[in-house]
VEXZA-365708 format. One record per residue (C-alpha): x, y negated, z negated. Coordinates in steps of 0.25 Angstrom, whole numbers. Layout:
BEGIN
> X:Y:Z
> X:Y:Z
...
! end
This chain:
BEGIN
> X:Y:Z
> 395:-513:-352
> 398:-528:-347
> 399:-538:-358
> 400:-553:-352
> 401:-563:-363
> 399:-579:-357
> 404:-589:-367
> 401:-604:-368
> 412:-609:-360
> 410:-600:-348
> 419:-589:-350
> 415:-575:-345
> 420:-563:-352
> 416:-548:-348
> 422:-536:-354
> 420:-521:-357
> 410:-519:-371
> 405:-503:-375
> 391:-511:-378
> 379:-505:-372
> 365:-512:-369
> 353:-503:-366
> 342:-506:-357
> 328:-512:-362
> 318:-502:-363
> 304:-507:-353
> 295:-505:-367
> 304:-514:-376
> 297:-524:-382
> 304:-531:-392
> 320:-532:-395
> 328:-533:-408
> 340:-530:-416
> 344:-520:-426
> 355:-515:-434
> 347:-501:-431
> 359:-493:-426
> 372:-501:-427
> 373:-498:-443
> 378:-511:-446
> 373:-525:-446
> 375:-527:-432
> 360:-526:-424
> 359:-522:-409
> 347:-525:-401
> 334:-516:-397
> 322:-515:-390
> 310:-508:-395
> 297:-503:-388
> 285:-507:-398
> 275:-498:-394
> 285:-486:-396
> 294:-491:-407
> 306:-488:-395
> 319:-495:-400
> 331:-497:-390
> 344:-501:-394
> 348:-512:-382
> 362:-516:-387
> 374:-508:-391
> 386:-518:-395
> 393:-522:-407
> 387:-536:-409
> 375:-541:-418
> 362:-544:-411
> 352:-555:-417
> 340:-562:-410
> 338:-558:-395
> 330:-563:-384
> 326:-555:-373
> 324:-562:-358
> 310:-560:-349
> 317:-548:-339
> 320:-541:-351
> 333:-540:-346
> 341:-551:-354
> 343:-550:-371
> 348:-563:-378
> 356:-559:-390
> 362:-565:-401
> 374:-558:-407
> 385:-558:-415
> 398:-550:-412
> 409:-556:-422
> 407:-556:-435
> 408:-570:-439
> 408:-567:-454
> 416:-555:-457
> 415:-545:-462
> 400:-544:-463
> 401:-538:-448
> 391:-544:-439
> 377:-550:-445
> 368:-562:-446
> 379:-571:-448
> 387:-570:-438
> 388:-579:-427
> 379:-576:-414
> 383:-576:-397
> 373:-577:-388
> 370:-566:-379
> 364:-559:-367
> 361:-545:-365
> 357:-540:-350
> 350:-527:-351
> 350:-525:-336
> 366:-527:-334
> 370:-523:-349
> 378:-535:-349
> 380:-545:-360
> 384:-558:-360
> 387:-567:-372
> 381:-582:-371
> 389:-591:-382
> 403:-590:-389
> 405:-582:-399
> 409:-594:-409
> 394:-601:-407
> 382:-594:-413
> 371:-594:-404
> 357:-587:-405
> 346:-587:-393
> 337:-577:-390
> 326:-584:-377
> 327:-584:-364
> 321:-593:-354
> 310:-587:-347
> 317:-586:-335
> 328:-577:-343
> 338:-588:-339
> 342:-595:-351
> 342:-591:-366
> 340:-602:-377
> 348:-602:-391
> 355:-609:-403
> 370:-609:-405
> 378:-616:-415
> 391:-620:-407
> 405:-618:-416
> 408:-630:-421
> 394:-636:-421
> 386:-639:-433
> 373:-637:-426
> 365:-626:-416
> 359:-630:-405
> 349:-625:-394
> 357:-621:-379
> 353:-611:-368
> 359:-605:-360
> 359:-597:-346
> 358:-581:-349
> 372:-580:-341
> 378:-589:-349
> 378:-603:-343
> 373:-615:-344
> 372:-617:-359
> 364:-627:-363
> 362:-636:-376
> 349:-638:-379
> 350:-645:-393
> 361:-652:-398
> 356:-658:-412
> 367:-661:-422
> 366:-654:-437
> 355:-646:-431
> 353:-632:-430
> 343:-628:-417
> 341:-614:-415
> 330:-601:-412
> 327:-608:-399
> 319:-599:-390
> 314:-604:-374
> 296:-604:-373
> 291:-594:-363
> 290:-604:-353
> 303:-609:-356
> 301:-623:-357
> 302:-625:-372
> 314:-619:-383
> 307:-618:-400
> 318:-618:-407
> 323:-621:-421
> 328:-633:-430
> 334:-638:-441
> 343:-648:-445
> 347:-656:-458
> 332:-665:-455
> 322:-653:-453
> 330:-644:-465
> 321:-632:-459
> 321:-626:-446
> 311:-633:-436
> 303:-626:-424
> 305:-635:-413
> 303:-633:-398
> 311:-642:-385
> 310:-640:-371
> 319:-630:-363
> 330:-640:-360
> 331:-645:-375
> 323:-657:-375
> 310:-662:-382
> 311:-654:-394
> 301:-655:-405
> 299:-649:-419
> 284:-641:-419
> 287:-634:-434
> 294:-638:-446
> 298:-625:-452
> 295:-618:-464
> 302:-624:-477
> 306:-610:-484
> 322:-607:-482
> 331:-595:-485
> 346:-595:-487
> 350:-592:-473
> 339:-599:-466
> 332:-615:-467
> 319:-617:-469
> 310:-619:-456
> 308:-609:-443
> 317:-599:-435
> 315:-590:-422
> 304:-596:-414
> 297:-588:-401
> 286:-593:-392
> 275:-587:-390
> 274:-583:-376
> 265:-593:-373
> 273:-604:-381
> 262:-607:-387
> 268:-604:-400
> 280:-601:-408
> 283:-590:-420
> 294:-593:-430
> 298:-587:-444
> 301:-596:-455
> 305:-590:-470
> 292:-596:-479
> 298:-589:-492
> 311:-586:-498
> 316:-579:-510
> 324:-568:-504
> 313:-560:-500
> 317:-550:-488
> 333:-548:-489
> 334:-564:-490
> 327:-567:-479
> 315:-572:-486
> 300:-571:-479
> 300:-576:-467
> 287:-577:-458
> 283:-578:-444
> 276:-591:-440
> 270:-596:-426
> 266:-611:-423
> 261:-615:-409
> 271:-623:-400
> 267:-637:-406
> 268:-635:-419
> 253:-631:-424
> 248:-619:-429
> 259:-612:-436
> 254:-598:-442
> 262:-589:-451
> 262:-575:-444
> 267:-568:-455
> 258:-572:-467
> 247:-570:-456
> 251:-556:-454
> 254:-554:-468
> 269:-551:-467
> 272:-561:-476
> 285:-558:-486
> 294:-553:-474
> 306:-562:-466
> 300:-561:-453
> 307:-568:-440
> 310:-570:-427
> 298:-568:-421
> 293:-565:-405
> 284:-565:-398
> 277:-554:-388
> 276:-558:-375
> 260:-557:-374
> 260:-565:-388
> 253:-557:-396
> 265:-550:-407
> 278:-557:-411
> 289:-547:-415
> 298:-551:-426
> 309:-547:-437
> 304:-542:-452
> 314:-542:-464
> 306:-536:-477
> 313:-534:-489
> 301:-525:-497
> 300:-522:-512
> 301:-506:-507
> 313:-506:-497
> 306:-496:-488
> 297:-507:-485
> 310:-518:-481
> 310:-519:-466
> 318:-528:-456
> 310:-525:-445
> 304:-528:-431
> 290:-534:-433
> 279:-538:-422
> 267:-545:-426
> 255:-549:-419
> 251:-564:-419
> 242:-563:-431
> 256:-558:-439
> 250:-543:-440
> 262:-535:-441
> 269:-523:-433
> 282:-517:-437
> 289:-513:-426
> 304:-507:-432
> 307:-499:-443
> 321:-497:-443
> 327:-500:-456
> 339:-508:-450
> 337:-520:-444
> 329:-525:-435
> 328:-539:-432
> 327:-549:-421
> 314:-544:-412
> 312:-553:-399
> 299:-547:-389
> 303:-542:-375
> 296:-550:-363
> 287:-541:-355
> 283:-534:-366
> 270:-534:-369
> 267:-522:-377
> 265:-527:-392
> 253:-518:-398
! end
């Protein structure tokens, strides 16, 4: 297989890797991330068929995979990953610092996005498939900022260029006009929901974020998705912490509409309230959001770091029961078959 990697300043380098990408399966209806079959930290992506429980293993390399987007053709995957261990010598994790990339499932071809000495993290496309928005802290910079780019490579962007700052969790509307993402600076002290237009002008704070923190993450909101109407947004937000769930703390699935009004928790509603739920998507009809579950129960048996969907009350389905990990879950456009 073809691996092309397109760095900042232009330079195109292909060469010969043994990695190997599988096609999608037409039923797939969500994509994730686990450590199911590498034996190690390192977590490749998956599809998975929810009506059968079908799981397909998409990625075969030797880097670490964390939130992905998927575009409308199905055809294009937007990966973060990290390949170098940037702390040795835990081996490739959570801390490491993250590229950029895209995954043709048609051509089997990869292409890398950012340098390697940048983190950078995106996971939307545009709606025409053409340009994928993301935060990256530039080396040497104090703050991260908001670019896109072109899924080829070119035209990068800077959206945001707020000083001390950290912008980040950007993700495009359905109609691709508007860009919700996340803020905080040294003022806020919590991580903001705000939304700005496409070209990174007008941006307005529409929530405050919770007030609760843990000792990785501020206080405030992280991850938000549109609803496919963009009529709404879902978030999580940790609302307690005293080292329930590995550390992580609870942490609980919230929607508000688009201006600000009507915020509802999801998970208290559905009753799935002492879990660290995140990153949560939507189905394309609106109706079941798919989202990540670490549980740290009394009865290890019962512990789960898990694929979750929920319908738009908060009533739960458990989708994996692997007992690695399973993380990251973004819906597949098209599909339409949530039961």
């Amino acid at each position: 297989m073809t691996i092309v990697v397109i760095l900042i300043g232009g330079c195109v380098q292909e060469g010969e890797k043994p990695e190997r990408i599988s096609s999608l399966p037409e039923t797939a209806d969500i994509l994730f991330v686990s450590n199911r079959d590498t034996q190690s930290r390192r977590a490749e992506i998956y599809a998975m068929d929810i009506d059968t429980n079908e799981v397909t293993r998409l990625t075969f390399t030797e880097e670490h995979h964390f939130i992905l987007g998927i575009d409308r053709s199905r055809r294009y995957i937007a990966a973060s990953r990290a390949e170098r261990d940037t702390d040795p010598p835990k081996g490739l994790g959570n801390e490491d610092r993250r590229a950029l990339w895209v995954i043709d499932l048609q051509t089997k071809k990869e292409v890398r996005l950012t340098d390697l000495k940048n983190h950078a993290e995106g996971d939307s496309f545009s709606p025409d498939g053409e340009w994928i928005v993301f935060h990256m802290k530039v080396a040497g910079e104090e703050q991260t900022d908001i670019y896109k780019i072109r899924r080829d490579g070119s035209e990068l962007q800077r959206l945001t260029n707020t000083k001390e700052a950290v912008e980040a969790d950007p993700v495009f509307s359905n109609d691709g006009e508007k860009i919700a993402f996340v803020y905080l600076d040294s003022a806020t002290e919590r991580f903001v929901l705000k939304v700005m237009d496409s070209t990174g002008e007008n941006a307005k704070t529409i929530y405050k974020g919770g007030t609760v923190s843990t000792p990785v993450f501020p206080p405030g909101c992280y991850d938000p998705s549109w609803s496919p109407d963009d009529q709404w947004l879902v978030f999580e937000q940790c609302v307690s912490y005293n080292g329930e769930n590995w550390g992580s703390g609870m942490w609980h699935i919230f929607k508000v509409r688009d201006d600000g009004t009507d915020l509802q928790d999801l998970s208290a509603a559905g009753a799935h309230t002492d879990r660290a739920e995140y990153l949560p998507s939507f189905s394309p009809d609106g109706n079941f959001i798919v989202f990540g579950s670490l549980y740290q129960a009394k009865n290890p048996e019962e512990s789960h770091n898990d694929i979750f969907l929920m319908d738009i009350k908060g009533i739960l389905k458990r989708l994996t029961y692997d007992p690695a990990n399973d993380m990251y879950p973004v819906w597949i456009p098209s599909s339409q078959k949530a039961q």
